[in-house]
N, C-alpha and C positions, 0 to 999 in steps of 0.2 A: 454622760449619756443616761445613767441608773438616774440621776437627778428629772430628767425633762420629762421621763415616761412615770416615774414614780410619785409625781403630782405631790398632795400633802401628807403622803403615807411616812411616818415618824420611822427615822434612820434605823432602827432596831428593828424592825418590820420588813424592809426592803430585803434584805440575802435570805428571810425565814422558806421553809419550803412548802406546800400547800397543803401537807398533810396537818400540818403544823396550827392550819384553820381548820380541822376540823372536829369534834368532837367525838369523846372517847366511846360514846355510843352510835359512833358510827354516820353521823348526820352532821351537817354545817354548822360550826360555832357561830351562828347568825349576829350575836350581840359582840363579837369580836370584831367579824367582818363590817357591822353597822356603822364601827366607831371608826372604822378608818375609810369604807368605800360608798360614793354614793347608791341610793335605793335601786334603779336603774342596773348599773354594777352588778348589784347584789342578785334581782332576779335573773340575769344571764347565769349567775354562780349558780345558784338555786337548782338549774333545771341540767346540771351536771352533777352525776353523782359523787360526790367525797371520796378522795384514796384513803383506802384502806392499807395501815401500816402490814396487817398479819398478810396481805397478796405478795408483798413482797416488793422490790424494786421494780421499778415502772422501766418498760422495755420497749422498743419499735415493735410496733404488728404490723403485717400486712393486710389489708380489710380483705383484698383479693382470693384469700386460700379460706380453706376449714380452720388450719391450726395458728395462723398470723405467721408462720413462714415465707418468705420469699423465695417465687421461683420462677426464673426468665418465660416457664413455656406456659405460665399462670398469666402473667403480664402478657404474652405473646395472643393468647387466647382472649383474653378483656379487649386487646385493640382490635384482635381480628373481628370478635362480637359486633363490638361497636362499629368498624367499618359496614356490617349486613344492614344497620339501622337505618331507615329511611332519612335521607341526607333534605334537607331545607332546598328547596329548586334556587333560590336567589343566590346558595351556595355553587351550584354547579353553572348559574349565571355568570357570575364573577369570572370561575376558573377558566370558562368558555368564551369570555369575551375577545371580540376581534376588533376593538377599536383601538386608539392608540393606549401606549403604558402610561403615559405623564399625560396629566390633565391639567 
């Protein structure tokens, strides 16, 4: 499977980790990443910032809270939100339709 997604990227390169592209001043080893990914590639990486080894281990956030903690009445709150938001009328077309189920 590592094979089909990992295109021509050279066997030594494939398990590295992505700190591992980036330079010690803190910004993309660009002339690393050049030689193995195309230009394209490269500015989607670009406009993502470099992990930083001194942050420490890369951990799940939650985008939802202040602190990236999960908590059920955080999520509970996001969906109720979003149910206040004015819903698409062709949505409540659909749910409301009285013609037959199978067309």
């Amino acid at each position: 499977m590592v094979e089909k997604y990992a295109g021509n990227i050279p066997i030594d390169h494939i398990y590295n980790k992505v700190c591992q592209y980036a330079s010690s001043d803190g910004s993309w080893n660009l002339q690393l990443l050049s030689s193995l990914l195309p230009i394209q590639t490269i500015d989607c990486i670009r406009a993502i910032l470099p992990p930083k080894i001194t942050k420490g281990d890369d951990i799940l956030t939650w985008l939802g809270s202040h602190n990236g903690g999960f908590k059920m009445s955080i999520l509970y709150g996001s969906i109720k939100e979003y149910d206040m938001l004015p819903h698409n009328p062709m949505h409540k077309a659909i749910w409301n339709w009285r013609g037959s189920e199978r067309i």
